[in-house]
N, CA, C, O and CB atoms as a CASP TS submission, in Angstrom:
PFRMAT TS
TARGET T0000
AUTHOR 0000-0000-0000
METHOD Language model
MODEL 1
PARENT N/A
ATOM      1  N   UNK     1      16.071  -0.435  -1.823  1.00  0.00           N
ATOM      2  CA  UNK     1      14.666  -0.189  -1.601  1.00  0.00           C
ATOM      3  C   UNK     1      14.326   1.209  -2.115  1.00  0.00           C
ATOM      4  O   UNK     1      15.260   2.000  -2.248  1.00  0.00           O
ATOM      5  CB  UNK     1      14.305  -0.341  -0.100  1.00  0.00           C
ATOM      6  N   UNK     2      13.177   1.565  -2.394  1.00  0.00           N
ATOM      7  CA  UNK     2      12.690   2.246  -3.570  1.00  0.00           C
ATOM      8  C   UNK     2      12.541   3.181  -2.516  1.00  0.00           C
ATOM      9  O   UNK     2      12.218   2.712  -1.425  1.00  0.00           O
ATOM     10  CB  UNK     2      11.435   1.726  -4.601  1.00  0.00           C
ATOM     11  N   UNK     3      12.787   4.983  -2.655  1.00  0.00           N
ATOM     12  CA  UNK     3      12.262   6.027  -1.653  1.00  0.00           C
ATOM     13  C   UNK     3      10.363   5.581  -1.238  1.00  0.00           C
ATOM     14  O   UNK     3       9.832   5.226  -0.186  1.00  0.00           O
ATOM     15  CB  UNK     3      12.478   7.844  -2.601  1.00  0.00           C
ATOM     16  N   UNK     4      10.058   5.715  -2.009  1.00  0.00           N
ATOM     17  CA  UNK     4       8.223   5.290  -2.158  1.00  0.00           C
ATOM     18  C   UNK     4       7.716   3.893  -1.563  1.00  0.00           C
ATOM     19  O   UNK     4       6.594   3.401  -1.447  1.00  0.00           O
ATOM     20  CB  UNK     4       7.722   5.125  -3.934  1.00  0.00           C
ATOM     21  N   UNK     5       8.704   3.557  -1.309  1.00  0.00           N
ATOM     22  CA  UNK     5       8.384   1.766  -0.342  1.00  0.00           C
ATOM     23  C   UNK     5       8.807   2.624   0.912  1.00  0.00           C
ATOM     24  O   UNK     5       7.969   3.270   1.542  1.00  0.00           O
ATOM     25  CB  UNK     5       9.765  -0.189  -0.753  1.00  0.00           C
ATOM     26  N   UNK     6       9.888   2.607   1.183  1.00  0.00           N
ATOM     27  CA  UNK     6      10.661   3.188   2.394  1.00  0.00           C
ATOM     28  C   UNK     6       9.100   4.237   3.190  1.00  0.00           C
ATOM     29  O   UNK     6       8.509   3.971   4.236  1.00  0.00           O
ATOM     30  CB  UNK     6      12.415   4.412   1.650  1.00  0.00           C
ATOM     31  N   UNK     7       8.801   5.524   2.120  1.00  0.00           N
ATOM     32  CA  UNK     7       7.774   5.975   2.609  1.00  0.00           C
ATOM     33  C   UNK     7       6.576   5.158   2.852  1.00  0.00           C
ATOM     34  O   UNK     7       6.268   5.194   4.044  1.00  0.00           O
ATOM     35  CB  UNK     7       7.542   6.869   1.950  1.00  0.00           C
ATOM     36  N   UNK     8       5.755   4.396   2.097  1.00  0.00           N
ATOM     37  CA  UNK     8       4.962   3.431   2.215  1.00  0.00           C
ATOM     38  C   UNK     8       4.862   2.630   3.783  1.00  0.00           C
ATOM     39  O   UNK     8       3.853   2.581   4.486  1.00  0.00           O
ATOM     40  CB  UNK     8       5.391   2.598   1.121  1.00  0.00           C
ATOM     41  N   UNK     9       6.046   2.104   4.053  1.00  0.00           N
ATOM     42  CA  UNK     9       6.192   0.898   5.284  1.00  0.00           C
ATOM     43  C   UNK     9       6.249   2.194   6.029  1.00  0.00           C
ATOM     44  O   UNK     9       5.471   2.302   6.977  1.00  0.00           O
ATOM     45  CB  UNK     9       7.697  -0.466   5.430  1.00  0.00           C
ATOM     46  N   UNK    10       6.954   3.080   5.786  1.00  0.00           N
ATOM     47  CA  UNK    10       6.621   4.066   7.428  1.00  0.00           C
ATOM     48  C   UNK    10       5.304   4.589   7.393  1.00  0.00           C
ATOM     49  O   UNK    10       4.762   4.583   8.498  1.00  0.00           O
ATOM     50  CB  UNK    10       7.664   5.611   7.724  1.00  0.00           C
ATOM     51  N   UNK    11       4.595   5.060   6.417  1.00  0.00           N
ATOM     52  CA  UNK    11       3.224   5.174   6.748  1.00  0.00           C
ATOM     53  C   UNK    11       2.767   3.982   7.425  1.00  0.00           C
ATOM     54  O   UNK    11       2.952   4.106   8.636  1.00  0.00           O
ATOM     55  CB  UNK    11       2.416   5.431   5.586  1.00  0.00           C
ATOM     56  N   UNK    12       2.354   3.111   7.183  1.00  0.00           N
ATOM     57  CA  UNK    12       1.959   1.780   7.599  1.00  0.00           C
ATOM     58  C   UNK    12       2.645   1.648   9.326  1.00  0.00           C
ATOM     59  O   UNK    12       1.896   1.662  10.303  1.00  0.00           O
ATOM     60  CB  UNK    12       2.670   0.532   6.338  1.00  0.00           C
ATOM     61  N   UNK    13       3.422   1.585   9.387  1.00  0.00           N
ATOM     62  CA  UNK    13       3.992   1.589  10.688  1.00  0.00           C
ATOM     63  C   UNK    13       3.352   3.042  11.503  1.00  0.00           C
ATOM     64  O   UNK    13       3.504   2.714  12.680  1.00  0.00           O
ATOM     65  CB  UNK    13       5.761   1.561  10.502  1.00  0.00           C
ATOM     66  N   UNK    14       2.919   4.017  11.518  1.00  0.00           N
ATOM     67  CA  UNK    14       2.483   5.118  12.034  1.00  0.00           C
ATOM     68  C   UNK    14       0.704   5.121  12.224  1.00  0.00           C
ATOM     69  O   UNK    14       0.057   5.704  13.093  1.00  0.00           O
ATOM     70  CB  UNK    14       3.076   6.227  11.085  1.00  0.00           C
ATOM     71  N   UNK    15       0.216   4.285  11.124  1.00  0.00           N
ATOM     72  CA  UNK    15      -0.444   4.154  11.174  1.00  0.00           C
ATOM     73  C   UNK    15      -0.916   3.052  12.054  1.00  0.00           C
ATOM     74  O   UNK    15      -1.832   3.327  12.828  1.00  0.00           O
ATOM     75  CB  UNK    15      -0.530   4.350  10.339  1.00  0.00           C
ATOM     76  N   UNK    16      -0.447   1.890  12.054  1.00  0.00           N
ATOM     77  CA  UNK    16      -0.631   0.391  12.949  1.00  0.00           C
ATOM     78  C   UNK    16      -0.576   1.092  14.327  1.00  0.00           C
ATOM     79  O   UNK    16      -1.482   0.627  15.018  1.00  0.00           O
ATOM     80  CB  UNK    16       0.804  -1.015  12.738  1.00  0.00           C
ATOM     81  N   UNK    17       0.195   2.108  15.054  1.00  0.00           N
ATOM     82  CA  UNK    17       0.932   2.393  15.955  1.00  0.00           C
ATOM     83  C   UNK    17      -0.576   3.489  15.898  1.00  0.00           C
ATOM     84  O   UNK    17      -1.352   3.009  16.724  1.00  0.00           O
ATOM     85  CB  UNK    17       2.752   2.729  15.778  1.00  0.00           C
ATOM     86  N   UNK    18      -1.066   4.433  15.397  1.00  0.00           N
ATOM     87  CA  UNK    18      -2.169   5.054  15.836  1.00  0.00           C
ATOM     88  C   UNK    18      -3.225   4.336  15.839  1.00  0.00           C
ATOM     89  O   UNK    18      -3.964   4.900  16.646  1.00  0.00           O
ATOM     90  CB  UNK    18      -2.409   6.064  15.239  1.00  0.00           C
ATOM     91  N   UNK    19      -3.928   3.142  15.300  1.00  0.00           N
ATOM     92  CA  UNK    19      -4.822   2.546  14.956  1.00  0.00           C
ATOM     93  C   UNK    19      -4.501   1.446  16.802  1.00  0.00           C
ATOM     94  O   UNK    19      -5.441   0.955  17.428  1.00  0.00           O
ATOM     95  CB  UNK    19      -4.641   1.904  13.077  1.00  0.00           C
ATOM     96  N   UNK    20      -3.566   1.377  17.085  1.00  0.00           N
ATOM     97  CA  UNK    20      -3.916   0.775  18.210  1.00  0.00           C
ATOM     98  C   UNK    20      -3.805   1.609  19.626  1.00  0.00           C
ATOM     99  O   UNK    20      -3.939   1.017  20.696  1.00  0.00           O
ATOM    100  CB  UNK    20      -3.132  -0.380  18.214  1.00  0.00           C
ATOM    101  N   UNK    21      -3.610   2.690  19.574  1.00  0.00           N
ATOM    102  CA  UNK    21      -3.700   4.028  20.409  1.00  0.00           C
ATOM    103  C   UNK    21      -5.189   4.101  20.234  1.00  0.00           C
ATOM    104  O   UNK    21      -5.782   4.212  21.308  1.00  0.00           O
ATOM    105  CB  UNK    21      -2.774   5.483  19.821  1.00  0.00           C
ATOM    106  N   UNK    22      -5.918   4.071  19.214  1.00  0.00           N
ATOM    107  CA  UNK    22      -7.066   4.735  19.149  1.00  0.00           C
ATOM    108  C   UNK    22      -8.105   3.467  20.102  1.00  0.00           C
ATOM    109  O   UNK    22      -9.113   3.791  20.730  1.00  0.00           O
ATOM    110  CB  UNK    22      -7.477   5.121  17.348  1.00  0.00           C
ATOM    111  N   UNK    23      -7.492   1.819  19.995  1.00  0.00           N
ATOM    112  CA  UNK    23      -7.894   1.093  20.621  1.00  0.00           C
ATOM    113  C   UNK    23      -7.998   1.054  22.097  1.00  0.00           C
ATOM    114  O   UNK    23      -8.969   0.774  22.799  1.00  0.00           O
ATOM    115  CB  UNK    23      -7.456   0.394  20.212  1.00  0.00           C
ATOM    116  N   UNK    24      -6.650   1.435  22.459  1.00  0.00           N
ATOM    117  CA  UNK    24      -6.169   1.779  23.890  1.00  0.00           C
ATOM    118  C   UNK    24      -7.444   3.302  24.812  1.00  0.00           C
ATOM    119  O   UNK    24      -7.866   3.428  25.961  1.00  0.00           O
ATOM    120  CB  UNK    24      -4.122   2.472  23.521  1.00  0.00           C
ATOM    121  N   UNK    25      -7.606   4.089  23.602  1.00  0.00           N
ATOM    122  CA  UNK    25      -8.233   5.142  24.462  1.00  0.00           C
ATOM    123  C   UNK    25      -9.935   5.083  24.232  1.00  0.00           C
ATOM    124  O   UNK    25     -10.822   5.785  24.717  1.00  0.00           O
ATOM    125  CB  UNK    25      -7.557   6.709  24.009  1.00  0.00           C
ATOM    126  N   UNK    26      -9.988   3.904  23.253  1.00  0.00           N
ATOM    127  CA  UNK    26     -11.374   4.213  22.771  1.00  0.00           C
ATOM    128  C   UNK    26     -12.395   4.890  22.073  1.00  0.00           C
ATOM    129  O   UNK    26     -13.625   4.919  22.043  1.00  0.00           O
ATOM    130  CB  UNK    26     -11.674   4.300  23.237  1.00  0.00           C
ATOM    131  N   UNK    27     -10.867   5.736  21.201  1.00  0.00           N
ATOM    132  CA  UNK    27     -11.548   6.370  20.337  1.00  0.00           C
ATOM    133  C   UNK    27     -11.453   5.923  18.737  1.00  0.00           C
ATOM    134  O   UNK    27     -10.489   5.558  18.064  1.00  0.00           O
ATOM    135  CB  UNK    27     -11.169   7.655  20.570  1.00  0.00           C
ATOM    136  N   UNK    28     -13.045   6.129  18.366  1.00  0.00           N
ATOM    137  CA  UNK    28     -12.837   5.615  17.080  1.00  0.00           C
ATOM    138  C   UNK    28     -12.460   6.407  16.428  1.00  0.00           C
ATOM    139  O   UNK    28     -12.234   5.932  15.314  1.00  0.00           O
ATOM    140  CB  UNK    28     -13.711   5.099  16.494  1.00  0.00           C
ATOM    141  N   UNK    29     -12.183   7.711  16.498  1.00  0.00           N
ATOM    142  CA  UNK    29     -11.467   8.072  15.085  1.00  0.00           C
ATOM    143  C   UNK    29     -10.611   8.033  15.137  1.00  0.00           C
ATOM    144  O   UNK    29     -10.088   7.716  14.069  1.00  0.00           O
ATOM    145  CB  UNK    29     -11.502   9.025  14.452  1.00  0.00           C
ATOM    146  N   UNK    30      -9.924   8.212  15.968  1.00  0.00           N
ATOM    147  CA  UNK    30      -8.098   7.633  15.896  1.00  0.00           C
ATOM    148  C   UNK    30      -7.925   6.446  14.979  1.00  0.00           C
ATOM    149  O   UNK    30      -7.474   6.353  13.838  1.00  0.00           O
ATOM    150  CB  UNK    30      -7.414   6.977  17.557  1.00  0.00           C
ATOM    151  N   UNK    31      -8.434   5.542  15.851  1.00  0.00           N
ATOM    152  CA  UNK    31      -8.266   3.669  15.300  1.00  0.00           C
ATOM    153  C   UNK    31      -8.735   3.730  13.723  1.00  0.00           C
ATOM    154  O   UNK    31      -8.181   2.966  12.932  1.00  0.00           O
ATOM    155  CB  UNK    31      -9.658   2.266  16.346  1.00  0.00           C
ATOM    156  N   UNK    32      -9.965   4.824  13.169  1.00  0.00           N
ATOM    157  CA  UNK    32     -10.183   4.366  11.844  1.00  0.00           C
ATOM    158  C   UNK    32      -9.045   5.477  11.074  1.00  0.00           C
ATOM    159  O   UNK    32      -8.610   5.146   9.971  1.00  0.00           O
ATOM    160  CB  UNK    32     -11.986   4.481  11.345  1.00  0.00           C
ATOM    161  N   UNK    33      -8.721   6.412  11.515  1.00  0.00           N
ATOM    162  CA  UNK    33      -7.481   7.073  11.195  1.00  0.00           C
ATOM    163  C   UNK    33      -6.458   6.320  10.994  1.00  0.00           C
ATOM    164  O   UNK    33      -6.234   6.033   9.818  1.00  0.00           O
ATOM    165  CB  UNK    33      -7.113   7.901  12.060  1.00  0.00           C
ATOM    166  N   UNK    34      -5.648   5.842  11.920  1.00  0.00           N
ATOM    167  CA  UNK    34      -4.693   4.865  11.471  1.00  0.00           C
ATOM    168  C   UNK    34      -5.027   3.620  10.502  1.00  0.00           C
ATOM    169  O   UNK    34      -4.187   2.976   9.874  1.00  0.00           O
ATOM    170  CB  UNK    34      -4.195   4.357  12.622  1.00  0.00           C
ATOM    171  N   UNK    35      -6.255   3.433  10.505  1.00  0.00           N
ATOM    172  CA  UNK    35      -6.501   2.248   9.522  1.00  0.00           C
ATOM    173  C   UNK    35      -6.407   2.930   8.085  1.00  0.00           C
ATOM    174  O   UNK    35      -5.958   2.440   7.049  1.00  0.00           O
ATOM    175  CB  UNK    35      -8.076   1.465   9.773  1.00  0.00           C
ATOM    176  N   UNK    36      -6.887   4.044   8.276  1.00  0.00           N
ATOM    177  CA  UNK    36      -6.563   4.570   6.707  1.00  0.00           C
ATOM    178  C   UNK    36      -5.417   4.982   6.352  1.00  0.00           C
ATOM    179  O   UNK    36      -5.305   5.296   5.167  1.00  0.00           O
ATOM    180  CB  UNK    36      -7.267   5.627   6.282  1.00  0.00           C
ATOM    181  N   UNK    37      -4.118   5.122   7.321  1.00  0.00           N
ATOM    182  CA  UNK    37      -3.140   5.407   7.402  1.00  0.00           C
ATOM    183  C   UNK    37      -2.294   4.154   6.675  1.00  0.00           C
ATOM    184  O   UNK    37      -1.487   4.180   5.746  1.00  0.00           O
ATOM    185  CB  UNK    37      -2.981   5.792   8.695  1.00  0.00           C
ATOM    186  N   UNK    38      -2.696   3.297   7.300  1.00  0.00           N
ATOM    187  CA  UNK    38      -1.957   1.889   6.902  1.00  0.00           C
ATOM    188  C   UNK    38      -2.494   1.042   5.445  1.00  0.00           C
ATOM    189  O   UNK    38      -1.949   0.087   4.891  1.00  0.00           O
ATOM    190  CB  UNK    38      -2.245   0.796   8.269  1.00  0.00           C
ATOM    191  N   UNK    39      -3.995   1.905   4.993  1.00  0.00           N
ATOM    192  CA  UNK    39      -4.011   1.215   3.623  1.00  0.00           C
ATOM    193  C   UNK    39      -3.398   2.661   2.630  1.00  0.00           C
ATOM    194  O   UNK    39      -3.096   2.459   1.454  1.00  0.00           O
ATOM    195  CB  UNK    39      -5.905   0.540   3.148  1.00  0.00           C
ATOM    196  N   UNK    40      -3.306   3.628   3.044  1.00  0.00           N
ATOM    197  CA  UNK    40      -2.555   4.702   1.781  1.00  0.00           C
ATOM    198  C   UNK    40      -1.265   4.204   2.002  1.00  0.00           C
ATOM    199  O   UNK    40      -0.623   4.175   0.952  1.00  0.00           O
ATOM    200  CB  UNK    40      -2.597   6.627   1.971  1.00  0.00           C
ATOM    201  N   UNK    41      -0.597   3.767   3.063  1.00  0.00           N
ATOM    202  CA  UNK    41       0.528   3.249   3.314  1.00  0.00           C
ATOM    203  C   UNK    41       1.028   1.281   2.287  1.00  0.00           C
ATOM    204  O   UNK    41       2.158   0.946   1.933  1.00  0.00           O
ATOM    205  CB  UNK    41       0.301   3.273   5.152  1.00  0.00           C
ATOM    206  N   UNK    42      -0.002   0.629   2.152  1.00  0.00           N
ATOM    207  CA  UNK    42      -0.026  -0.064   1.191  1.00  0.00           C
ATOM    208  C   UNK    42      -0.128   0.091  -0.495  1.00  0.00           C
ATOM    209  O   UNK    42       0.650  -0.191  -1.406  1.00  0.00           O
ATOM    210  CB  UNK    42      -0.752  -0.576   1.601  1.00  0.00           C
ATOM    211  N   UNK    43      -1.253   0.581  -0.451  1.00  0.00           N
ATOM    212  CA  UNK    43      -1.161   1.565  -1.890  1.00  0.00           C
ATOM    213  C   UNK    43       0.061   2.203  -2.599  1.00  0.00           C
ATOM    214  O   UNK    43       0.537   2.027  -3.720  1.00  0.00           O
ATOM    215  CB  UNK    43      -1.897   2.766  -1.658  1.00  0.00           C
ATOM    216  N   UNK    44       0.509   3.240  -1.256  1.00  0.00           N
ATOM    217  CA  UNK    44       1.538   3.538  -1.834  1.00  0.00           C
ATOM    218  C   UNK    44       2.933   2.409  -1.915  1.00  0.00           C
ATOM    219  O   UNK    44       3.827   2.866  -2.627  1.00  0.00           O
ATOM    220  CB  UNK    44       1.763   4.738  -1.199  1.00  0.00           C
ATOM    221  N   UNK    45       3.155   1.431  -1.483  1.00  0.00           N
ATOM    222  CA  UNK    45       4.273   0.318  -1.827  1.00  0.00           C
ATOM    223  C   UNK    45       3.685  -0.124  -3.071  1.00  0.00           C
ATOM    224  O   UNK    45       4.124   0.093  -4.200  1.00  0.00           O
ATOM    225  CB  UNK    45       4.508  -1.004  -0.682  1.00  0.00           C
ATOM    226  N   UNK    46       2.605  -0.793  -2.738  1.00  0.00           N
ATOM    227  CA  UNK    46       1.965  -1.437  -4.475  1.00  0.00           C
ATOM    228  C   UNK    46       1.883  -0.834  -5.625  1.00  0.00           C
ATOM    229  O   UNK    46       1.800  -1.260  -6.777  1.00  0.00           O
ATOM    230  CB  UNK    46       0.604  -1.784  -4.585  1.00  0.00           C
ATOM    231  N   UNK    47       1.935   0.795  -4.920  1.00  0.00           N
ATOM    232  CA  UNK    47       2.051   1.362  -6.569  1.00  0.00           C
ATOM    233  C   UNK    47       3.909   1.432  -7.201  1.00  0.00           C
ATOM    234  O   UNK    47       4.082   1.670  -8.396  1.00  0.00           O
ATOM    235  CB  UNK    47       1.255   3.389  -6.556  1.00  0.00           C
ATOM    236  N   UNK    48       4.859   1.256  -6.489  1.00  0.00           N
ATOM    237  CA  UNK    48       5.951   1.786  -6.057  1.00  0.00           C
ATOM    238  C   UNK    48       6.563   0.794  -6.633  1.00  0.00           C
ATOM    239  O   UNK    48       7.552   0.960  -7.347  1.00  0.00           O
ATOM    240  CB  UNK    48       6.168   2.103  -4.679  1.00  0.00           C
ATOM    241  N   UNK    49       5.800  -0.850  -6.269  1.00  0.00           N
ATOM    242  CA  UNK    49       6.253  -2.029  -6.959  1.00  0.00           C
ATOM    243  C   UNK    49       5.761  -2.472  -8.439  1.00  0.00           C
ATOM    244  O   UNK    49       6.166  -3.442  -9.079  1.00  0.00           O
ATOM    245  CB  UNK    49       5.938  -3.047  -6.095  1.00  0.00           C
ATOM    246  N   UNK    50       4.913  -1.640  -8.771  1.00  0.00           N
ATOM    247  CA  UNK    50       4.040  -1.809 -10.097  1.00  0.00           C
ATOM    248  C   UNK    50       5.104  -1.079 -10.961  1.00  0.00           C
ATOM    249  O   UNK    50       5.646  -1.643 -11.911  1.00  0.00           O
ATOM    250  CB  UNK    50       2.319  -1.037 -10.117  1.00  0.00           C
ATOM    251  N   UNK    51       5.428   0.416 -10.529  1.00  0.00           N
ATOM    252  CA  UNK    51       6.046   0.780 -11.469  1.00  0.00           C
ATOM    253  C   UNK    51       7.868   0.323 -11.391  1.00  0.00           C
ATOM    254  O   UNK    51       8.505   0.492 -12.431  1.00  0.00           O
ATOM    255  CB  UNK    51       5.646   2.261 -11.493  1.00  0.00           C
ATOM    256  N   UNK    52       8.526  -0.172 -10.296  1.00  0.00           N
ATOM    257  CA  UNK    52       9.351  -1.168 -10.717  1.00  0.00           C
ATOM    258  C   UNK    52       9.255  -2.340 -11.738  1.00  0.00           C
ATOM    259  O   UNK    52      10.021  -2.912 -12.513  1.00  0.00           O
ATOM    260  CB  UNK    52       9.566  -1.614  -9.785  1.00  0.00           C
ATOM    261  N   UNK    53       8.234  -2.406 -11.449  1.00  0.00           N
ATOM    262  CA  UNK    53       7.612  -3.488 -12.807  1.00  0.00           C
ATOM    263  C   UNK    53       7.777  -3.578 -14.014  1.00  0.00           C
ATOM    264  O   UNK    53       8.170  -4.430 -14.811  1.00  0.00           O
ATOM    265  CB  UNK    53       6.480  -3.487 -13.063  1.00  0.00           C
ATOM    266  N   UNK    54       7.366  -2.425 -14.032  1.00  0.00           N
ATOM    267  CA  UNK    54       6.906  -1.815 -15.755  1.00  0.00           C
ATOM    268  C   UNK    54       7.610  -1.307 -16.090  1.00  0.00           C
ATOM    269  O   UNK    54       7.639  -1.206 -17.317  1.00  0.00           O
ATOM    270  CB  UNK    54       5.872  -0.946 -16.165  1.00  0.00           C
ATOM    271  N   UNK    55       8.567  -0.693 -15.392  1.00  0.00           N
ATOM    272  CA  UNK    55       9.828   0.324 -15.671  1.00  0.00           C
ATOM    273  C   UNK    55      10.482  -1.415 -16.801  1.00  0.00           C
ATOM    274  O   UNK    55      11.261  -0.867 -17.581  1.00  0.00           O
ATOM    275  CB  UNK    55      11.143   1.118 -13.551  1.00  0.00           C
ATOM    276  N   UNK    56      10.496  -2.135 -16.973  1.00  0.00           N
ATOM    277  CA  UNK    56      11.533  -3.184 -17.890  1.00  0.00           C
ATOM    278  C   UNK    56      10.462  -3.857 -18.894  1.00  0.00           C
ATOM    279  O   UNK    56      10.462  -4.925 -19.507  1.00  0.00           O
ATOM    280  CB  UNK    56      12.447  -4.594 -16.805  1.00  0.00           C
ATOM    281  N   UNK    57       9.564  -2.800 -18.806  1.00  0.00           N
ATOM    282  CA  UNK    57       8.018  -3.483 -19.993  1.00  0.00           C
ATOM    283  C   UNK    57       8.584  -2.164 -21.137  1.00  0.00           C
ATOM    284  O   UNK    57       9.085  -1.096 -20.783  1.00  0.00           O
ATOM    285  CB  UNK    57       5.468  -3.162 -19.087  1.00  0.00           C
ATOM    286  N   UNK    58       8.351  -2.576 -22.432  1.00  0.00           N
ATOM    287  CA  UNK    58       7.826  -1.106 -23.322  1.00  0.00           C
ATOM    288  C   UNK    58       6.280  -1.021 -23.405  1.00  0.00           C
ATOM    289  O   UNK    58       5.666  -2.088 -23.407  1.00  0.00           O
ATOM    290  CB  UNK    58       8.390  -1.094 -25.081  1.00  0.00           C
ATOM    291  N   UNK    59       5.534   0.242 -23.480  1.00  0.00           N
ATOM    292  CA  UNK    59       4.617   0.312 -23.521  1.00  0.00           C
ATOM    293  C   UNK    59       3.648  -0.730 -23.835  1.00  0.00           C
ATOM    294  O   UNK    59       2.750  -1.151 -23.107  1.00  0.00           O
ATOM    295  CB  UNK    59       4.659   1.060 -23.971  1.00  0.00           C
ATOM    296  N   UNK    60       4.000  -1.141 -25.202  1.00  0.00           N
ATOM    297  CA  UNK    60       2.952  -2.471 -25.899  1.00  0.00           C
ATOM    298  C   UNK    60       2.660  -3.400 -24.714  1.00  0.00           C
ATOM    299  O   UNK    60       1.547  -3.626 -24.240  1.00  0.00           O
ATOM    300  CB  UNK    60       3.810  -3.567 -27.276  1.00  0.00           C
ATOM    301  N   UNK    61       4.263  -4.085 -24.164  1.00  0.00           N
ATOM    302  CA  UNK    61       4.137  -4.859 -23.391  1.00  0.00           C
ATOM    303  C   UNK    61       2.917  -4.491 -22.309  1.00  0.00           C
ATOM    304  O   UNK    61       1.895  -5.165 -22.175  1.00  0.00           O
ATOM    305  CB  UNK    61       5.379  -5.026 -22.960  1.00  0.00           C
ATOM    306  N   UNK    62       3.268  -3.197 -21.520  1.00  0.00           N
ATOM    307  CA  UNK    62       2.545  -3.146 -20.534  1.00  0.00           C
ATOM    308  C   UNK    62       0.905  -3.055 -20.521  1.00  0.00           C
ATOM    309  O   UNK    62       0.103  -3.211 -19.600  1.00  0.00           O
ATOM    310  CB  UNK    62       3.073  -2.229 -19.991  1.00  0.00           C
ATOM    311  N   UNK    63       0.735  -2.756 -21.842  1.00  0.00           N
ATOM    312  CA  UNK    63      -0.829  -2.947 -22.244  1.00  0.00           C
ATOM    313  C   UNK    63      -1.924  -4.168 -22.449  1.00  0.00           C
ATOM    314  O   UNK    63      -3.151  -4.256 -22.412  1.00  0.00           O
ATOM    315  CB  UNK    63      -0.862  -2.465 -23.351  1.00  0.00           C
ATOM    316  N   UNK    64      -0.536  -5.285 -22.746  1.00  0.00           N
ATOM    317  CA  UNK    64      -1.009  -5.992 -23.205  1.00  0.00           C
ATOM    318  C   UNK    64      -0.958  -7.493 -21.737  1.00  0.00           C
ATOM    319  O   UNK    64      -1.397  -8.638 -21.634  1.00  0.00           O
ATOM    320  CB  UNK    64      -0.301  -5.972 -24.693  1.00  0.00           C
ATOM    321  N   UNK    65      -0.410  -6.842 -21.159  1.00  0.00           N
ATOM    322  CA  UNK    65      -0.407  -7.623 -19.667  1.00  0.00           C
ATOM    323  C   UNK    65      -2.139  -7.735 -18.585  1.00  0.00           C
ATOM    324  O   UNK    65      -2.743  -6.844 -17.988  1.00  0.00           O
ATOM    325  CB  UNK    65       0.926  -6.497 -18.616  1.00  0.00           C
ATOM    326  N   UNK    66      -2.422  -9.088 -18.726  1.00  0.00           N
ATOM    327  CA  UNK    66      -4.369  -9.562 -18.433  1.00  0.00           C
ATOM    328  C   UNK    66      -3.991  -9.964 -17.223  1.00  0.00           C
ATOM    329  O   UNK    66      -2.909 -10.422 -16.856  1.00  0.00           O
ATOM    330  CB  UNK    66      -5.414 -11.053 -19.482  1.00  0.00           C
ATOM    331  N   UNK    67      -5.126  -9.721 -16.539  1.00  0.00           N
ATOM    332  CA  UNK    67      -5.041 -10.492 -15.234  1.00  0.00           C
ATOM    333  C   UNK    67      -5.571 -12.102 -15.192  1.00  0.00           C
ATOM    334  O   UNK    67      -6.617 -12.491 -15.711  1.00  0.00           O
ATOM    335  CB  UNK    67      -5.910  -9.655 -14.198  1.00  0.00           C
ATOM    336  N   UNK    68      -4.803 -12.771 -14.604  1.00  0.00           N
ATOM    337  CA  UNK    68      -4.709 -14.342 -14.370  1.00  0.00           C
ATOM    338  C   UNK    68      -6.174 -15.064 -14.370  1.00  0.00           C
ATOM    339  O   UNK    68      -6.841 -14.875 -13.353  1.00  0.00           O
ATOM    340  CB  UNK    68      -3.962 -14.645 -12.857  1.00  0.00           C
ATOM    341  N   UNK    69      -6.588 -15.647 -15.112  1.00  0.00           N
ATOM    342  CA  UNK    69      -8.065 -16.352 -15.494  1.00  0.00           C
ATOM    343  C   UNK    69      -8.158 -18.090 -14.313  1.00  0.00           C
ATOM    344  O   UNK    69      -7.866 -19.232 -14.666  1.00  0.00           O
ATOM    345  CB  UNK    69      -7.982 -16.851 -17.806  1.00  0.00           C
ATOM    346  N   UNK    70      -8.581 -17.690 -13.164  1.00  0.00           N
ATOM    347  CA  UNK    70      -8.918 -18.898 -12.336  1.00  0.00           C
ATOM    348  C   UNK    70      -9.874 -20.111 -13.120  1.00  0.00           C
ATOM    349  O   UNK    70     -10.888 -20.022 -13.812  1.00  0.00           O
ATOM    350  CB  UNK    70      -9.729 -18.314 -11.007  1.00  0.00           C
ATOM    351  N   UNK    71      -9.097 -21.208 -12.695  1.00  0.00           N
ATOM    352  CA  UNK    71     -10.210 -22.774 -13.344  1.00  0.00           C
ATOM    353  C   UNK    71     -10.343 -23.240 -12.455  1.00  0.00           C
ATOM    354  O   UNK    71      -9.583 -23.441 -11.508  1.00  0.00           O
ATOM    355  CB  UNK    71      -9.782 -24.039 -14.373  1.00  0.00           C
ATOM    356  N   UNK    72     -11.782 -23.584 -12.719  1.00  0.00           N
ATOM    357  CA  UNK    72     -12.532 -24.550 -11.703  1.00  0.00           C
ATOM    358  C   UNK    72     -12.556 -25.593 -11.858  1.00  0.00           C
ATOM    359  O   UNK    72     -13.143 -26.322 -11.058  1.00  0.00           O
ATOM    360  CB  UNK    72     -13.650 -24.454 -11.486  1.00  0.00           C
TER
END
């Protein structure tokens, strides 16, 4: 596991864990604190897994990678 995931899930975990403290006492900035805790805490895994990603792309490749076209 990647240092930057490892950090990621413990943000996320610190955050879940203040975001329901802030529930418990009723305060909202706690609870929206930890909520922002737990999406920089996602971000940072998703970015962590992107560049595992790309780390086995060469550049061209990675440029030339579209996002998935849904049919109706």
């Amino acid at each position: 596991m990647n240092l930057e995931v490892l950090a990621g899930r413990s943000l996320q975990l610190a955050g879940k864990l203040w975001e329901y403290w802030g529930r418990i006492t009723d305060n909202e900035i706690s609870r929206q604190h930890g909520y922002q805790m737990v999406v920089v805490g996602q971000m940072r895994v998703l970015g962590a897994q992107a560049v595992d990603l790309l780390r086995y792309c060469t550049p061209r490749q990675a440029l030339n990678v579209q996002p998935v076209r849904y049919r109706r």
